[in-house]
VOLUMVEX-729615 format. One record per atom (N, C-alpha, C, CB): residue number from 0; residue in three letters; z, y negated, x negated. Coordinates in nm, 2 decimals, always signed. Glycine has a CB too. Example, Ala and Ser with C-alpha at 12.3 -4.5 7.8 and 13.67 -1.06 7.14 Angstrom:
REM residues 2
R:miti:sero:c3:c2:c1
R:0:ALA:+0.78:+0.57:-1.32
R:0:ALA:+0.78:+0.45:-1.23
R:0:ALA:+0.78:+0.33:-1.32
R:0:ALA:+0.90:+0.45:-1.13
R:1:SER:+0.71:+0.22:-1.28
R:1:SER:+0.71:+0.11:-1.37
R:1:SER:+0.79:+0.00:-1.29
R:1:SER:+0.57:+0.06:-1.41
REM end
This chain:
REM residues 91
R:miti:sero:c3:c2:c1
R:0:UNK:+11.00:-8.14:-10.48
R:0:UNK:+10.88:-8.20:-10.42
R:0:UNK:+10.92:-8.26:-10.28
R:0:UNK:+10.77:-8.10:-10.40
R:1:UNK:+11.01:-8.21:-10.19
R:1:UNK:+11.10:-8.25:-10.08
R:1:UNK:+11.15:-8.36:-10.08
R:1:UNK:+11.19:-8.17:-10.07
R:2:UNK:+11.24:-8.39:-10.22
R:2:UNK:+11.34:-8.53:-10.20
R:2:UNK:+11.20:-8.64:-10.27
R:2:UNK:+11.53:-8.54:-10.32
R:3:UNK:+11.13:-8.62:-10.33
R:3:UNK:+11.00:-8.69:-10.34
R:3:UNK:+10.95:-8.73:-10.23
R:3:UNK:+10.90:-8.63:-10.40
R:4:UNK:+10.92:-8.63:-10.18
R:4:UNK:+10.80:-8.70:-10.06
R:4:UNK:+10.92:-8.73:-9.97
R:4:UNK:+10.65:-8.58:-9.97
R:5:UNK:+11.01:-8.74:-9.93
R:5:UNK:+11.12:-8.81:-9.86
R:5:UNK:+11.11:-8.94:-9.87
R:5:UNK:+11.24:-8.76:-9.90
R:6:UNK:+11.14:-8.99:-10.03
R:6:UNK:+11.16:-9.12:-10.13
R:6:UNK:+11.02:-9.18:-10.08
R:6:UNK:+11.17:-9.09:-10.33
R:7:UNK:+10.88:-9.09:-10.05
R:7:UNK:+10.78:-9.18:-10.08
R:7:UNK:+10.77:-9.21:-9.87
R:7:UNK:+10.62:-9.10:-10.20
R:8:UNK:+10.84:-9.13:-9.81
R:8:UNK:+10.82:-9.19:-9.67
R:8:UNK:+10.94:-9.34:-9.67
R:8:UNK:+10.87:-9.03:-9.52
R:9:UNK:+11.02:-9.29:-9.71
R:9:UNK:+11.12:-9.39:-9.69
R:9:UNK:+11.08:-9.54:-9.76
R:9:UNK:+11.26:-9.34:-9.74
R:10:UNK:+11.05:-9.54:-9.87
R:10:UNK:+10.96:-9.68:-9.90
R:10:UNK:+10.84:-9.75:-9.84
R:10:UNK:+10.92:-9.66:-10.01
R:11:UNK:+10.75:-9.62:-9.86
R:11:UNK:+10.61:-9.64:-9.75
R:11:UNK:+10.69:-9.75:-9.59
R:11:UNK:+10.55:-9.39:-9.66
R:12:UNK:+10.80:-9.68:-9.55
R:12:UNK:+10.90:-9.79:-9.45
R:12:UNK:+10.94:-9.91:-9.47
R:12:UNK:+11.01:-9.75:-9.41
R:13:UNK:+10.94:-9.91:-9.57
R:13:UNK:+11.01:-10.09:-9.59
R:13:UNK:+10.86:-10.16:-9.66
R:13:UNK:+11.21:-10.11:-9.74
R:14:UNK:+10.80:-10.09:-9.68
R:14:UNK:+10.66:-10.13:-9.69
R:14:UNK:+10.58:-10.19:-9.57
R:14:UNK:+10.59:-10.02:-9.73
R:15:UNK:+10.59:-10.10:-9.45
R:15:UNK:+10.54:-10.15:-9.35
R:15:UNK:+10.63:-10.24:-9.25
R:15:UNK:+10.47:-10.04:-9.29
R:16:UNK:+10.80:-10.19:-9.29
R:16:UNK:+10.83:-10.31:-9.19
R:16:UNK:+10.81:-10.49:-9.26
R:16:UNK:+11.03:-10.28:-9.14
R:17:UNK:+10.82:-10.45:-9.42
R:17:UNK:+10.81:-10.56:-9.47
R:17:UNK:+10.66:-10.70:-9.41
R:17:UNK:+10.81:-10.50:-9.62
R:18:UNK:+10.56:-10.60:-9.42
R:18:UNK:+10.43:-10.65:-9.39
R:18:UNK:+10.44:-10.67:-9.24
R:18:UNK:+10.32:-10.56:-9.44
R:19:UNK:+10.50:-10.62:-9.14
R:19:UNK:+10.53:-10.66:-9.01
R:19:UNK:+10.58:-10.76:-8.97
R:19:UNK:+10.60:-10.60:-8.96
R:20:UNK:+10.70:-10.78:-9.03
R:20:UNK:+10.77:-10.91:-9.04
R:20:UNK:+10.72:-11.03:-9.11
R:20:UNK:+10.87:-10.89:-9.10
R:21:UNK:+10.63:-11.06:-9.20
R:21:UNK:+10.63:-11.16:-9.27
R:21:UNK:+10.55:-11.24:-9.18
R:21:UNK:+10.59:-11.13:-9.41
R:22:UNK:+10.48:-11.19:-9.11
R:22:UNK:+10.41:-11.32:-8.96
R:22:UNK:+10.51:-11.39:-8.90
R:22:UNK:+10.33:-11.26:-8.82
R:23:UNK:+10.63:-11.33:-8.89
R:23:UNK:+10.71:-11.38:-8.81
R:23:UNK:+10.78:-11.46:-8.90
R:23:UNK:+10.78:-11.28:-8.72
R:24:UNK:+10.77:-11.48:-9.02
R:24:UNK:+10.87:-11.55:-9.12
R:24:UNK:+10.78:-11.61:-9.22
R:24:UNK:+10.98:-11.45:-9.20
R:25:UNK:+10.65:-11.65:-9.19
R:25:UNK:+10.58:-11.69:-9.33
R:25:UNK:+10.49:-11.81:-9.20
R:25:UNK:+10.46:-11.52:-9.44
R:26:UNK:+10.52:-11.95:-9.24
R:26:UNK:+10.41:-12.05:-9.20
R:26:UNK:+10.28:-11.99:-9.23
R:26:UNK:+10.42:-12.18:-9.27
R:27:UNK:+10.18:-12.08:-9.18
R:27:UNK:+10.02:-12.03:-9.21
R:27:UNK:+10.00:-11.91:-9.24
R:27:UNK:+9.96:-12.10:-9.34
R:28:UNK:+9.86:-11.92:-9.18
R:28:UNK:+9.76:-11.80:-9.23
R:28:UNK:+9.75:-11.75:-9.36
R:28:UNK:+9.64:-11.83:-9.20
R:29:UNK:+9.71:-11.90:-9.42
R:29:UNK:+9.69:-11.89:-9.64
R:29:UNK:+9.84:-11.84:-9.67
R:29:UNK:+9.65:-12.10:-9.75
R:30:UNK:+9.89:-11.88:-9.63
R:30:UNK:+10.05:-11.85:-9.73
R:30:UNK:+10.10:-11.68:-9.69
R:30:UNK:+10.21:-11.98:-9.67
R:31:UNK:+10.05:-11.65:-9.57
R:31:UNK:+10.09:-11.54:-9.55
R:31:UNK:+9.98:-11.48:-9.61
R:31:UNK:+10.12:-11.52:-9.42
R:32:UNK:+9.87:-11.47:-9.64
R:32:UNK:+9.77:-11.43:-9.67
R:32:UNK:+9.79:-11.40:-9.83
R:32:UNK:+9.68:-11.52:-9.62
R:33:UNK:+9.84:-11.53:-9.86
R:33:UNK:+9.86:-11.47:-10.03
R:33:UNK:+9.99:-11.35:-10.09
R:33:UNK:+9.91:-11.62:-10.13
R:34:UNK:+10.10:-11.44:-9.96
R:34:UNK:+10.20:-11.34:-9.96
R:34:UNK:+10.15:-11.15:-9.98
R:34:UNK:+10.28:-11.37:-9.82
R:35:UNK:+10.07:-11.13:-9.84
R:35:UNK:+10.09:-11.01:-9.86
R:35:UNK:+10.00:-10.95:-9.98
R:35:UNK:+10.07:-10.96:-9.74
R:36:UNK:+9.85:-11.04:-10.02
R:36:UNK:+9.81:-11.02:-10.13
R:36:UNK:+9.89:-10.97:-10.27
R:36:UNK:+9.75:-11.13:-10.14
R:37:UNK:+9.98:-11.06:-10.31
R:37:UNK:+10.06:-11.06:-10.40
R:37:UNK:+10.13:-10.93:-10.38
R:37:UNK:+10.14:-11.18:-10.40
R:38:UNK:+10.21:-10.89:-10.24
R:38:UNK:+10.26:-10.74:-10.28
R:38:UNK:+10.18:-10.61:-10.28
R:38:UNK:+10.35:-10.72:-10.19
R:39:UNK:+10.07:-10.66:-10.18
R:39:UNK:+9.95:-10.54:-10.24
R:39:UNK:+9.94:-10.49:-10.39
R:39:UNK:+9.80:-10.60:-10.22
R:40:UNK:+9.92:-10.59:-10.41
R:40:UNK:+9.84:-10.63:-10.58
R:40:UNK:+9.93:-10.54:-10.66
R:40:UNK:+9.85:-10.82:-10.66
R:41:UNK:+10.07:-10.59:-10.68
R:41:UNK:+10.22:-10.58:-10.72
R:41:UNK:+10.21:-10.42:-10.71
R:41:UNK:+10.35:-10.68:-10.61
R:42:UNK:+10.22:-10.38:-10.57
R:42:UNK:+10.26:-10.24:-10.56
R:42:UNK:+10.20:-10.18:-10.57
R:42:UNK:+10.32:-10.20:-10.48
R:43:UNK:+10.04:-10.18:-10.60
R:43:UNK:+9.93:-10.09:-10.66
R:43:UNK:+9.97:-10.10:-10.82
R:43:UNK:+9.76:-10.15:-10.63
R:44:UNK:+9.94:-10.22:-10.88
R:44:UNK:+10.00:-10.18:-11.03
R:44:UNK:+10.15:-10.12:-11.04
R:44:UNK:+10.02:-10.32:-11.12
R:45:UNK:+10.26:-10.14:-10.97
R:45:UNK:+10.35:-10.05:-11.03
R:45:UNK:+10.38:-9.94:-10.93
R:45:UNK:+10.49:-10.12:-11.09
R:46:UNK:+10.26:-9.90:-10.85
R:46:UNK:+10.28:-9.76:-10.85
R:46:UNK:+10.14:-9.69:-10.91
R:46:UNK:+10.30:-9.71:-10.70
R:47:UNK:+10.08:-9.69:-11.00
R:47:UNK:+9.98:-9.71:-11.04
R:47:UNK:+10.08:-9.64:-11.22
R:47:UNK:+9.90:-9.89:-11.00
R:48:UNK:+10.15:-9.76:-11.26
R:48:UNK:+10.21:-9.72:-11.39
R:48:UNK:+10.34:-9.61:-11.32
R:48:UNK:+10.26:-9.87:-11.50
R:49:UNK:+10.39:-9.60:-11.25
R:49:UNK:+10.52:-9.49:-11.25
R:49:UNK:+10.43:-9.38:-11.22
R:49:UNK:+10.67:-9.51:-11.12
R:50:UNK:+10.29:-9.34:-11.14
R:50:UNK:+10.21:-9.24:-11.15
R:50:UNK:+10.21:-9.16:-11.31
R:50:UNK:+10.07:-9.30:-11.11
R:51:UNK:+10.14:-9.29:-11.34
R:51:UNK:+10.08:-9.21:-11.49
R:51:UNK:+10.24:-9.22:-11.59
R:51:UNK:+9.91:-9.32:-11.58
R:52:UNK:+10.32:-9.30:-11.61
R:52:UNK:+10.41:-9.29:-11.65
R:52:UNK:+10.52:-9.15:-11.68
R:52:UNK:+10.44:-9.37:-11.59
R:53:UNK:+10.50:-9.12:-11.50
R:53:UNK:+10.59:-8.98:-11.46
R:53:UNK:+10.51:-8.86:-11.52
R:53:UNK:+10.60:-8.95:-11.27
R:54:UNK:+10.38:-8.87:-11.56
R:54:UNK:+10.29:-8.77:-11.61
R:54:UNK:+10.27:-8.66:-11.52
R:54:UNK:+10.33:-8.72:-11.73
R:55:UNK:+10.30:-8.69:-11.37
R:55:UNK:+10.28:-8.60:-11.30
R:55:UNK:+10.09:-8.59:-11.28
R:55:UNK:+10.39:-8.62:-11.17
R:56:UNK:+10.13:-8.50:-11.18
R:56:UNK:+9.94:-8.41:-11.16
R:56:UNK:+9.95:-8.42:-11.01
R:56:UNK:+9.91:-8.20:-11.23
R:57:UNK:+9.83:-8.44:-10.92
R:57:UNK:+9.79:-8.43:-10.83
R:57:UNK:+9.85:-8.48:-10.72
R:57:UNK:+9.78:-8.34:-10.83
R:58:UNK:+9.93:-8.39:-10.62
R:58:UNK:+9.97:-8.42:-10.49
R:58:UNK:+10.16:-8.50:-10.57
R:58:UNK:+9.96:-8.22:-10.36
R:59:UNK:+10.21:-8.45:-10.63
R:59:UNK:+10.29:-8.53:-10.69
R:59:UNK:+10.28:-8.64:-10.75
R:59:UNK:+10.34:-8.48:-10.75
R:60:UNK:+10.16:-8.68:-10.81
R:60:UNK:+10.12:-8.80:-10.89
R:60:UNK:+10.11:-8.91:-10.73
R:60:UNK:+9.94:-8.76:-11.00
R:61:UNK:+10.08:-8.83:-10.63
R:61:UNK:+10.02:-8.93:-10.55
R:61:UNK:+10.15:-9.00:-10.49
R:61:UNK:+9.91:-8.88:-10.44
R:62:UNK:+10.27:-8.88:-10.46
R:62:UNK:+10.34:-8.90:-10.45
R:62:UNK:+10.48:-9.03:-10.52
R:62:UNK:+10.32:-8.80:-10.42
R:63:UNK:+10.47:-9.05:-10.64
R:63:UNK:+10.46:-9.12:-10.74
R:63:UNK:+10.38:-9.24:-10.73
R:63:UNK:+10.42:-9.06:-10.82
R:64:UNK:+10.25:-9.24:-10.70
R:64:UNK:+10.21:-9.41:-10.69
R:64:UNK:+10.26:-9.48:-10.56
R:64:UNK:+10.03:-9.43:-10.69
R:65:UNK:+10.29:-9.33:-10.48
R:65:UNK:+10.34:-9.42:-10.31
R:65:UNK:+10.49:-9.49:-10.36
R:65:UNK:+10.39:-9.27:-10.14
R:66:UNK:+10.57:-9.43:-10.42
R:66:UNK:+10.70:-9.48:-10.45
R:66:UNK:+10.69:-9.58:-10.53
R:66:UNK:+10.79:-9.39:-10.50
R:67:UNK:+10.64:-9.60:-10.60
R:67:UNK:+10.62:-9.71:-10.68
R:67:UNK:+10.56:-9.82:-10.60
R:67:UNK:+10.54:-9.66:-10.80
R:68:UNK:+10.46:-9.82:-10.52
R:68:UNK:+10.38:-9.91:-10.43
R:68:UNK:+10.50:-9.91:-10.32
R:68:UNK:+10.20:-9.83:-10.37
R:69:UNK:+10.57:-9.86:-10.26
R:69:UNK:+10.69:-9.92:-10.15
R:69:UNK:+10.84:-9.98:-10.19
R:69:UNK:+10.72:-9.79:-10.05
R:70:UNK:+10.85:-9.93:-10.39
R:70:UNK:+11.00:-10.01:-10.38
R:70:UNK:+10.96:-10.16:-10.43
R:70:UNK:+11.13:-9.94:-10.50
R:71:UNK:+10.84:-10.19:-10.46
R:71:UNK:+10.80:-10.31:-10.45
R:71:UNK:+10.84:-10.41:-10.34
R:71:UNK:+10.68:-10.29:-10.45
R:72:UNK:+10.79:-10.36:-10.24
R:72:UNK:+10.85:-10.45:-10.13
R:72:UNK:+10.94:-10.44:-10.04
R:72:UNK:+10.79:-10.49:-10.07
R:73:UNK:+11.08:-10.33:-10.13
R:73:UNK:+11.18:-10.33:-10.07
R:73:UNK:+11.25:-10.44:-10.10
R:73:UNK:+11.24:-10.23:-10.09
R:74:UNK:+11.28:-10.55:-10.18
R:74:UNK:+11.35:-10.67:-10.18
R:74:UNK:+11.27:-10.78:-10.06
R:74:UNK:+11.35:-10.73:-10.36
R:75:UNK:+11.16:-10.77:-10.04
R:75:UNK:+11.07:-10.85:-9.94
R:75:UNK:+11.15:-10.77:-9.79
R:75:UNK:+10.86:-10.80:-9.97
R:76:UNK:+11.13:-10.67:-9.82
R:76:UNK:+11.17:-10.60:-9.67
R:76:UNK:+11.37:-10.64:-9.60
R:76:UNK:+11.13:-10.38:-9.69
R:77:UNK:+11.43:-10.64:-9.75
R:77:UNK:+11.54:-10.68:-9.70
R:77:UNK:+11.58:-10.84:-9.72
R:77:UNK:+11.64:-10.60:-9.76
R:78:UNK:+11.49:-10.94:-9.77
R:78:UNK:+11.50:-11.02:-9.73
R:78:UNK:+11.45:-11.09:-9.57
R:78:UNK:+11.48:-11.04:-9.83
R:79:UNK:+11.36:-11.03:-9.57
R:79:UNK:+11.35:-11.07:-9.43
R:79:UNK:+11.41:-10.96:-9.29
R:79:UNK:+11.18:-11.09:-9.43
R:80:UNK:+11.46:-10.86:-9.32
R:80:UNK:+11.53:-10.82:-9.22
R:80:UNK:+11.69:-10.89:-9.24
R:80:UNK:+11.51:-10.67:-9.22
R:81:UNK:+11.75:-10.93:-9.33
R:81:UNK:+11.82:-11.06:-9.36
R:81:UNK:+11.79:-11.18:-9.25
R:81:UNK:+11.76:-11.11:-9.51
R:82:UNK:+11.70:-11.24:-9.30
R:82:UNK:+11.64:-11.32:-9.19
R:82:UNK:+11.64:-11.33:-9.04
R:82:UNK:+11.54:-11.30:-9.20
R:83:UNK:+11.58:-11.21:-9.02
R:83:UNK:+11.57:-11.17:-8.87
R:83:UNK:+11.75:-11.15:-8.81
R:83:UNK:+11.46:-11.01:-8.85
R:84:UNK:+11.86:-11.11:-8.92
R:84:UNK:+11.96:-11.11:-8.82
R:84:UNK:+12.05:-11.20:-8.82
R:84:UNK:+12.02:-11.01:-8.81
R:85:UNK:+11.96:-11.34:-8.91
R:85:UNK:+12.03:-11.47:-8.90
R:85:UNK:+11.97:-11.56:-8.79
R:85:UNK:+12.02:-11.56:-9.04
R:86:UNK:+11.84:-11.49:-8.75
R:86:UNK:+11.79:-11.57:-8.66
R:86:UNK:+11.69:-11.69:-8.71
R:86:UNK:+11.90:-11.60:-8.61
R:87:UNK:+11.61:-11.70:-8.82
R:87:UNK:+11.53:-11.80:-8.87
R:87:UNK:+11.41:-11.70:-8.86
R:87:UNK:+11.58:-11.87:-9.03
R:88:UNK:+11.34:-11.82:-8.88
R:88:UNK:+11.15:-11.75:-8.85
R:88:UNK:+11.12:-11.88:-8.93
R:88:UNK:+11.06:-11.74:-8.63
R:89:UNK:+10.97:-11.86:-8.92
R:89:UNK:+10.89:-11.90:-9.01
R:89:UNK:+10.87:-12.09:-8.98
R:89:UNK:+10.73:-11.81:-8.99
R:90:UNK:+10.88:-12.19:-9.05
R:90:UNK:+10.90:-12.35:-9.09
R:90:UNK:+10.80:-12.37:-9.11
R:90:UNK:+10.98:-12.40:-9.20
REM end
């Protein structure tokens, strides 16, 4: 349950630096707007299916939809911390 809820803080992190960053790297309001829509959306359905998938129960199940909901936007989060140490922002 330890290296779980570890997995689900450490994603939960590139979850929120992801959504931090994308103002600083996303033109407009609407485009940023859909952006983060789209990974909401995204990382509710697949932490949503590795929940029920894993067939776990309760405080582990929850733990399970968090991981599933933060490696979602671990390719988002390293693409734009990419970004940030090339030095480009939002066009």
């Amino acid at each position: 349950m330890l290296v779980t809820m570890l997995l689900a803080v450490v994603f939960l992190m590139a979850a929120g630096y992801a959504h931090y960053r994308l103002p600083l790297h996303t033109a407009g309001v609407a485009r940023l707007s859909v952006t983060r829509g789209v990974l909401i959306v995204v990382g509710i359905v697949f932490g949503y299916v590795n929940a029920t998938a894993s067939g776990s129960q309760g405080g582990l199940a929850l733990m399970m939809f968090l991981i599933g909901f933060g490696v979602v936007h671990v390719p988002a989060a390293v693409i734009l911390f990419l970004k940030h140490q090339r030095g480009t922002g939002a066009t």
